[in-house]
C-alpha positions, 0 to 999 in steps of 0.5 A: 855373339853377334857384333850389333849386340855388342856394339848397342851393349857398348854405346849404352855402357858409355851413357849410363857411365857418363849419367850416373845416379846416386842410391835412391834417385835412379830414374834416368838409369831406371828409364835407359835400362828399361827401354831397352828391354822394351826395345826386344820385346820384354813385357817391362815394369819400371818403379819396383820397391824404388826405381827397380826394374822387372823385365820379364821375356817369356818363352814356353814352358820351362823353369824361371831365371833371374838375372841381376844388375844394379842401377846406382852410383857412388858419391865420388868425383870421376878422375878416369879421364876417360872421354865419357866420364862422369860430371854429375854433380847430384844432391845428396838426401840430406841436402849436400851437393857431391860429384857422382860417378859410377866407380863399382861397375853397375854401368858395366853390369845393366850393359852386360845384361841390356846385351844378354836380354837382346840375344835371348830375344833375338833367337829363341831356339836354343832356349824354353821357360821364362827371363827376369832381367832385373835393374836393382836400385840402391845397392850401394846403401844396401836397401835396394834388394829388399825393397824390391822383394818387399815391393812383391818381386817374387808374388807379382813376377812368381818365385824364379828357380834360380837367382843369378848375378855377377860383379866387376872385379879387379881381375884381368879383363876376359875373365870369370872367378867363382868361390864358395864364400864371395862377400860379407855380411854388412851391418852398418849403424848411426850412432847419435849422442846427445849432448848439453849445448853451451859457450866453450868459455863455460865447459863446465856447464854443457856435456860436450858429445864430441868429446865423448864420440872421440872416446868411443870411436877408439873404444871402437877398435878394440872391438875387432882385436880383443873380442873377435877371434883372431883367425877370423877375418872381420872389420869395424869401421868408423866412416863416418864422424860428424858434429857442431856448427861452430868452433866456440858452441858446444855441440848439441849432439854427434852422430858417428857412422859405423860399418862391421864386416865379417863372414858369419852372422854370429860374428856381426852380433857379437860385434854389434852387442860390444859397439852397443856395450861401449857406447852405453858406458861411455855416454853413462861416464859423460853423464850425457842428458838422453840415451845414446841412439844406435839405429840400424842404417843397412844390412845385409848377409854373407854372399855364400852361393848355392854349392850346387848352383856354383858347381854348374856354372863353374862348369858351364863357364869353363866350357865357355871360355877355357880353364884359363879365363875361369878362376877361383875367388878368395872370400872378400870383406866387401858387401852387397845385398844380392843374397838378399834374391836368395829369400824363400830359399831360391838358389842364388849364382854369384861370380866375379868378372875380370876387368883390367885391360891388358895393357894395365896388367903387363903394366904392373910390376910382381905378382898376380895380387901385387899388380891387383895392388897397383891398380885402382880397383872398385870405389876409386875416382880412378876405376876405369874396367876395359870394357871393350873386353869386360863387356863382350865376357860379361854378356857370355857369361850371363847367357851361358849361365841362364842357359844352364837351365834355359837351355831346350831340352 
């Protein structure tokens, strides 16, 4: 990997981190990805189902293979200390202002392929067939992917023959991890109960939808202990509560934001029906004016790769990097919309990309999993990946498995 690649790859981590942009509102992001693209020569659509971006690099005949990043941020306020942290300070859609900050490594990923892009481009012997370097937008509410596929992805750009993607994780920096089962599946839903507003002098004459939302949000966890199997791991999550204006005013309504999490798609429904069943009853014993409304805000499914797909690239990243920097994954209860890339049965690659810095791990006391424990991982304000090993390991891995099927006869 030449040291110019690496070195650009770096400088463009460095800005997209310092620039961050919320879910849905990426154009400065969208706009630095894409012109690097351009830069070595991509054909480049920008605007894709969002602020996605399409870069597409041509080179004879041969098979098709799409390569993920994403484009957005988180609502956090950076405490990293790093000298390119964040400041941004954005508006929210409905009209709050929050600190941004890349804290899931998007900025490490968009790099790591801008750098994968420049070497494809720059040396066209080694390889045969067609590129799609792809800048997802909003991947955090996960509505970026179908957006994109909606927006005519595969008709404009044609159906690739593998679908690849890699995300930060809390491993040491220099290493890949693959597994059978990646991420869960994710349903998330609004909750609205509708109240009858009045002076808290006078209870008796209003229906109060707060009260009625706090007994719900601790129905609500009965859910995952009293009908879930036990041995299957899922979650429930109540993220988010809010209603009222005023101490002495009965609220006229309550929303409640509520996130499920498991490995099976039965396992979502089942979940979903129960949330639906004690919301109902509780808004019948409230006597409460209107109907609940429980309205779908995001989903996506269960990240299980193509067996075959993992197979190869377990492969060719162990004849990359050793046996040492290759590592299984354990299935994990996040979520992310990327096997949404896999519709039309395109076979879709996933794995996990270490970024602790050396340092930080001999830092951290016990066991592997205790030092992961110990230090701040994805979605913290104090997630900092060692990017000056992450990012070079990022780029090879995203070449080598591009490779598995760009490679010249």
């Amino acid at each position: 990997m030449r040291d110019d690649v690496v070195r650009k790859a770096l400088e463009l981590y460095r800005q997209l981190h310092r620039y961050p942009e919320l879910s849905g509102a990426e154009e400065r992001t969208a706009a630095a990805f894409a012109a690097k693209l351009r830069d070595v020569g991509f054909e480049v659509t920008t605007g894709v189902g969002g602020h996605g971006v399409v870069g597409r690099l041509g080179n004879g005949d041969g098979p098709t293979v799409l390569l993920r990043a994403e484009l957005d941020a988180l609502p956090i306020a950076e405490r990293t200390g790093l000298p390119y942290a964040s400041e941004v300070v954005a508006q929210t859609g409905d009209g709050l202002r929050t600190p941004v900050m890349h804290a899931c490594g998007h900025d490490l990923h968009l790099a790591a392929l801008a750098g994968a892009a420049e070497g494809f481009a720059a040396d066209r012997r080694g390889w045969q067939g067609t590129l799609l370097a792809v800048g997802q937008p909003a991947e955090e509410t996960l509505k970026g992917a179908a957006a994109m596929i909606d927006d005519g992805l595969y008709r404009r750009w044609g159906r690739p023959d593998v679908a690849l993607a890699q995300h930060c994780a809390p491993l040491p920096a220099g290493m890949v991890a693959h597994g059978d089962l990646m991420t869960a599946g994710c349903l998330t839903l609004d909750i609205t109960i509708e109240g009858s507003a009045g002076h808290t002098a006078m209870p008796h004459l209003c229906v109060d939808p707060i009260v009625t939302a706090a007994l719900i949000v601790v129905q609500l966890q009965t859910i995952r202990t009293q009908q879930v199997d036990p041995a299957e791991p899922a979650v429930l999550t109540v993220g988010r509560i809010s209603a009222g204006t005023r101490a002495n005013v009965v609220a006229e309504s309550a929303v409640i934001g509520v996130t499920m999490r498991a490995y099976s798609a039965a396992t979502l429904t089942r979940m979903r029906e129960a949330v639906e069943r004690v919301v109902r009853a509780a808004c019948t014993a409230a006597g409460t004016p209107g109907e609940p409304r429980i309205t779908v805000v995001a989903q996506s499914p269960v990240n299980r790769p193509d067996p075959q797909v993992t197979a190869e690239l377990r492969a060719a990243h162990t004849e990359a990097f050793g046996t040492a920097r290759v590592a299984g994954w354990p299935p994990s209860l996040a979520a992310e919309d990327f096997p949404l890339f896999a519709t039309d049965g395109v076979p879709a690659g996933y794995w996990m990309l270490g970024t602790i810095g050396p340092a930080q791990w001999r830092a951290a006391e016990g066991t592997a999993a205790a030092k992961i424990a110990q230090i701040p991982a994805n979605h913290s304000s104090r997630y900092a990946p060692y990017a000056a090993l992450a990012l070079p390991t990022g780029i090879q891995a995203l070449t080598t498995a591009a490779l598995v099927w760009l490679r010249r006869p």
